[in-house]
PAMARLO-174151 format. One line per 10 residues: their letters; for each residue z, x negated, y negated of N, C-alpha, C. Coordinates in Angstrom, 3 decimals. Last residue first. Example, Ala and Ser with C-alpha at 12.3 -4.5 7.8 and 13.67 -1.06 7.14 Angstrom:
sa) 7.080:-12.850:2.250:7.140:-13.670:1.060:7.870:-12.900:-0.030 | 7.800:-13.190:5.690:7.800:-12.300:4.500:7.800:-13.200:3.300
// end
This chain:
xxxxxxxxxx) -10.988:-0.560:-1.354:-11.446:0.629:-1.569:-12.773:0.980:-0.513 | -10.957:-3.288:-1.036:-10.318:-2.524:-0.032:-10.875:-0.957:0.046 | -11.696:-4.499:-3.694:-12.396:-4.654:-2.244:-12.374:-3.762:-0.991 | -10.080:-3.588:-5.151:-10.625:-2.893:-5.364:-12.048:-3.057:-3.756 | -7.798:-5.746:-4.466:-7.553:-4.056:-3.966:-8.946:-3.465:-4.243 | -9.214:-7.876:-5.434:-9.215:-7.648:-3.852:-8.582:-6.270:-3.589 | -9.399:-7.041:-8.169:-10.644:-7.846:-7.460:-10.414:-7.338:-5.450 | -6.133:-7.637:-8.259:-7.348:-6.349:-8.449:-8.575:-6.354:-8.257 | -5.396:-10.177:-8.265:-5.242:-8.603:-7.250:-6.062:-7.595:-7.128 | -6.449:-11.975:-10.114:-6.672:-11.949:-8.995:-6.351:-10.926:-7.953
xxxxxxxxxx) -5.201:-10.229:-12.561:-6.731:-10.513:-12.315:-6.898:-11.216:-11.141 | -2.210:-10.180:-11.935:-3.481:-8.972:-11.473:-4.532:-9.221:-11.862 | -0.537:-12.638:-10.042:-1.586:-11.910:-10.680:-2.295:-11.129:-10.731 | 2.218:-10.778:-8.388:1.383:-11.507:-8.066:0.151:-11.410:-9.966 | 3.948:-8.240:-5.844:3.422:-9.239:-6.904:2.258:-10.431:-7.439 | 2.980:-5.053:-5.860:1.877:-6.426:-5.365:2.423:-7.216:-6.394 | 4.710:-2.110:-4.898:4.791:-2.987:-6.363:4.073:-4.551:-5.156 | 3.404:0.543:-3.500:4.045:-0.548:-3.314:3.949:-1.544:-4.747 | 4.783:4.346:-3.898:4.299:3.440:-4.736:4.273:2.014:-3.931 | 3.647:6.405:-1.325:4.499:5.851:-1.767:3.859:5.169:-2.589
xxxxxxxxxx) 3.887:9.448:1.015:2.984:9.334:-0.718:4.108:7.770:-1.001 | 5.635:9.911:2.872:4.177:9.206:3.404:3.789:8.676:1.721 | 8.932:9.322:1.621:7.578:10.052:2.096:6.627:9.681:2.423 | 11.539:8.250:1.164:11.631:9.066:2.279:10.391:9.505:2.253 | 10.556:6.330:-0.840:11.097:5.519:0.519:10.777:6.787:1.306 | 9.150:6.021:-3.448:8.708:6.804:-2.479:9.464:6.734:-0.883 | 8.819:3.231:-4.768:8.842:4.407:-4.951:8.629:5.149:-3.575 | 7.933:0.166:-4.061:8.693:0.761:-5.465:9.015:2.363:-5.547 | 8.608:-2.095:-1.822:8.667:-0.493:-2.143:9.096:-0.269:-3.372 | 6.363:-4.996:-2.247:7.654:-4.388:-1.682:7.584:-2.603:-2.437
xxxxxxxxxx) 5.225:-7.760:-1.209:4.852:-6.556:-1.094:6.238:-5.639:-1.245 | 5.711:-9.974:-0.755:5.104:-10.335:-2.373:5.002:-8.544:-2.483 | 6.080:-10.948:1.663:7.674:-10.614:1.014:6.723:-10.730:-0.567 | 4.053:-11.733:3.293:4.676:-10.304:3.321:5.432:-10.194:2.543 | 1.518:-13.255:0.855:3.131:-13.488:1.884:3.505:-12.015:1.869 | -1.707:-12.197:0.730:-0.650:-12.871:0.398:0.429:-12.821:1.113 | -4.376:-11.149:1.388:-4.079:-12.595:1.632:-3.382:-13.095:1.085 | -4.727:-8.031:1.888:-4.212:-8.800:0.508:-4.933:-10.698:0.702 | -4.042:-7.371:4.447:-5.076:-7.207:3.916:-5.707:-7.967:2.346 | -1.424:-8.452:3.975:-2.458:-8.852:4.753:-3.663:-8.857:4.500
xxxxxxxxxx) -0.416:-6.739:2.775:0.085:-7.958:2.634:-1.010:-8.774:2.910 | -0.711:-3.909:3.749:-1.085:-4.529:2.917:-1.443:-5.836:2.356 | 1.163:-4.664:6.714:-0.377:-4.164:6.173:-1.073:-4.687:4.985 | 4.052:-4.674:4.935:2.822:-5.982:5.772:1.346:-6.030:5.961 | 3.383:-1.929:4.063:3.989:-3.686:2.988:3.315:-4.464:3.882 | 3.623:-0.486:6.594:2.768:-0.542:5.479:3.066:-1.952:4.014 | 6.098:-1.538:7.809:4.846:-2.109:8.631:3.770:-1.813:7.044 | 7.941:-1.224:5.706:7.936:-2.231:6.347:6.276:-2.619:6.618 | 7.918:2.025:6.481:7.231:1.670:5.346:7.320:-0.195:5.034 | 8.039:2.102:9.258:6.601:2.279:8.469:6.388:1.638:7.539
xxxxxxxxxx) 10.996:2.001:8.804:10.140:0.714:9.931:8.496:1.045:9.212 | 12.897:3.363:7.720:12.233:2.192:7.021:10.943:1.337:7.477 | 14.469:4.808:9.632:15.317:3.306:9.239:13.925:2.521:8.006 | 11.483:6.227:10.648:12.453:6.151:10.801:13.372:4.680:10.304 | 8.324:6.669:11.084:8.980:6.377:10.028:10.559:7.005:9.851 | 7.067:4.234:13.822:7.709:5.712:13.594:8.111:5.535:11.997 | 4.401:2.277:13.533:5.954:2.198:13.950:6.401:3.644:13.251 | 2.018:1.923:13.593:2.094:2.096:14.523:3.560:2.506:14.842 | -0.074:3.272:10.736:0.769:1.972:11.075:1.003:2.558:12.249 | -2.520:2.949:7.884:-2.072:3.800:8.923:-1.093:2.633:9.761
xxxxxxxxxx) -2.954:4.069:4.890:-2.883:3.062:5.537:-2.119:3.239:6.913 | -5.125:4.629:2.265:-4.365:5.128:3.212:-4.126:4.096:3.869 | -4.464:4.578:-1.563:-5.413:3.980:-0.373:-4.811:4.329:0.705 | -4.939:7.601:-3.407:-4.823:6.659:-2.663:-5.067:5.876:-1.315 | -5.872:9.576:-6.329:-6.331:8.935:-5.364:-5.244:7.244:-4.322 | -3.465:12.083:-7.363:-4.472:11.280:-7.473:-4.602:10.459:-6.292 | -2.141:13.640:-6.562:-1.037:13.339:-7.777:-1.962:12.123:-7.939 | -3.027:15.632:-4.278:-2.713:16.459:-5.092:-2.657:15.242:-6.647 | -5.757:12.711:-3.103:-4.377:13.358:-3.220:-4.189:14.026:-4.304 | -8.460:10.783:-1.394:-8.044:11.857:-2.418:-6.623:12.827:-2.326
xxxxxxxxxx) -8.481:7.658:-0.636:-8.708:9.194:0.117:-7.962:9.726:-1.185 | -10.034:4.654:0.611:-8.942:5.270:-0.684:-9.136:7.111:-0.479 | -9.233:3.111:3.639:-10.175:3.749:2.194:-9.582:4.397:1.528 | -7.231:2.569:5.805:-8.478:3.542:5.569:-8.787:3.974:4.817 | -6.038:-0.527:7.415:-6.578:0.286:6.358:-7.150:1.171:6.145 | -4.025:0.230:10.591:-5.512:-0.322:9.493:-5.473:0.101:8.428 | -4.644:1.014:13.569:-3.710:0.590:12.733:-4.610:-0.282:11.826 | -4.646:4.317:15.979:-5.363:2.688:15.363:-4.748:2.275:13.766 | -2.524:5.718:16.217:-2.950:5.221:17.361:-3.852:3.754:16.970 | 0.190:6.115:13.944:-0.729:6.125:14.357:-1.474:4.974:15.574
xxxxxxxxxx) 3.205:6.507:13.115:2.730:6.596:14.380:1.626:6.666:14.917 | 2.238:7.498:9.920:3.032:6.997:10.929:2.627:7.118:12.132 | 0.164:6.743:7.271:0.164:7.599:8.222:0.744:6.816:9.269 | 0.878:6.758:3.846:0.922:5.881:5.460:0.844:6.767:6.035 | -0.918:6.277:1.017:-0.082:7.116:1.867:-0.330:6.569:3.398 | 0.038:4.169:-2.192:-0.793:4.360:-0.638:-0.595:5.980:-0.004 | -0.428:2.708:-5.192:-0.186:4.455:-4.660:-1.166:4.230:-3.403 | 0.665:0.044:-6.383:-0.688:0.426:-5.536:-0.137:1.590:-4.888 | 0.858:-2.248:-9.407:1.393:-0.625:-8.224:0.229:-0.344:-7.409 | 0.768:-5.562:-9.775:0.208:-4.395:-9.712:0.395:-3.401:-8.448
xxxxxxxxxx) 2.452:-8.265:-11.895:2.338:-7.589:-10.500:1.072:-6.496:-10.534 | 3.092:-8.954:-14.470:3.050:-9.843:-13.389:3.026:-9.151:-11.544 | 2.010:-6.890:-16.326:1.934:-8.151:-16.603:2.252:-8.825:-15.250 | 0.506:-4.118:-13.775:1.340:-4.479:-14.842:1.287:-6.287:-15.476 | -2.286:-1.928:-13.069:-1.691:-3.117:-13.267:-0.661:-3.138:-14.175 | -2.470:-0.047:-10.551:-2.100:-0.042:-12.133:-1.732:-1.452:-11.982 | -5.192:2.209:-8.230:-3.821:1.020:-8.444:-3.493:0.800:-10.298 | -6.528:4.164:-7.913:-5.033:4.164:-6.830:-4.083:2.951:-7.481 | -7.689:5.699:-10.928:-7.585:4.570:-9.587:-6.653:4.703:-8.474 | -9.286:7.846:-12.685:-7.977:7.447:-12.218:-8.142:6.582:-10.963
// end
């Protein structure tokens, strides 16, 4: 089982954010009750949305695509979330799997 799924014009990527954290980053794909995801740690409280914002940009980044290609498919009120990557997934998946 992976952290990520491809679909025809995008691919899901199961993160978990860790809020209010002190260093801000990616951190490897880490093991969960509902399977493996990539962690991602952010600096902004998870209040109004602001984490899960900063985690989309994160990603985004890490990615080398436009913040607005990143968006929430699942999960708004919890650390466990789905993000939907638009985009090709034979070029996505090459670079999520980089991340790992």
């Amino acid at each position: 089982m992976s952290f990520w799924r491809a679909e025809t014009d995008a691919v899901l990527v199961r993160v978990k954010v860790q809020p209010k954290a002190r260093r801000r980053g990616l951190g490897g794909v880490k093991a969960a009750a509902g399977g493996p995801r990539l962690a991602i740690a952010v600096a902004e409280a998870p209040e109004d949305g602001r984490a899960t914002r900063a985690a989309c940009e994160a990603l985004a980044e890490a990615l080398g695509i436009a913040a607005s290609g990143v968006t929430l498919a699942q999960g708004a009120a919890s650390r466990e979330k789905t993000l939907r990557v638009a985009g090709d997934p034979a070029v996505l998946v090459p670079k999520l799997e980089a991340l790992a």
